[in-house]
N, C-alpha and C positions, 0 to 999 in steps of 0.2 A: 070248492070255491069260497064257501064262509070261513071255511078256516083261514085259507090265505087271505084273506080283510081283514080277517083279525088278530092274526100273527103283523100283516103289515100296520095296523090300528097299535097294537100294544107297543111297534118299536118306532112308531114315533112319540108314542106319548112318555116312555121311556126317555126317549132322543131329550124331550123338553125335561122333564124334569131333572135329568143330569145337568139340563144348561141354568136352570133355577136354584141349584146348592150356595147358600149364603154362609158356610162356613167361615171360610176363610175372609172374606167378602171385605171387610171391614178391618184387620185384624189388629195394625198399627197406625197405620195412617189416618187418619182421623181426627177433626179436631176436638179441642180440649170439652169436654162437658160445663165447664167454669170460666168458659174463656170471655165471657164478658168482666172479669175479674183484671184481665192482663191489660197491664197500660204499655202499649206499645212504644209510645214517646220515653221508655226510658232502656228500649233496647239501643245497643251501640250502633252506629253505621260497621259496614262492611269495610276492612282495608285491606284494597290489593295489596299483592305483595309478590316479590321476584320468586319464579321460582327454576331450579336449576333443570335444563332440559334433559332429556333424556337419554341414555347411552347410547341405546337401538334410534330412536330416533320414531318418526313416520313410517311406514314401508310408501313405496310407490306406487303400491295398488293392492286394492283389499278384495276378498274372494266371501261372496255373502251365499250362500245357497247355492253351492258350485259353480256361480258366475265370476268372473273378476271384474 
């Protein structure tokens, strides 16, 4: 019986630290370390612009996790 407590003990604590891995975590997205440096008022605005649609197009219904 103590073994099975603590076979089920190690694979939860197992379970968390796989959910705790910060490798990747961070990896590009993030912002600049210097970014008090960037004067925002001298990026462009956005201009939309046309763009040509698509050959295929839409489909009529989309299929996400074997549902449609």
């Amino acid at each position: 019986m103590k073994f099975i407590k603590f076979f089920v003990l190690l694979i939860v604590i197992l379970s968390l630290a796989a959910c705790t891995s910060s490798r990747y975590r961070y990896s590009s997205d993030r912002m600049p370390s210097d970014y008090q440096s960037y004067d925002v008022s001298k990026i462009p605005n956005a201009v939309p612009k046309v763009e040509p649609k698509s050959r295929q197009g839409n489909p009529s219904s989309y299929i996400v996790l074997g549902k449609r």
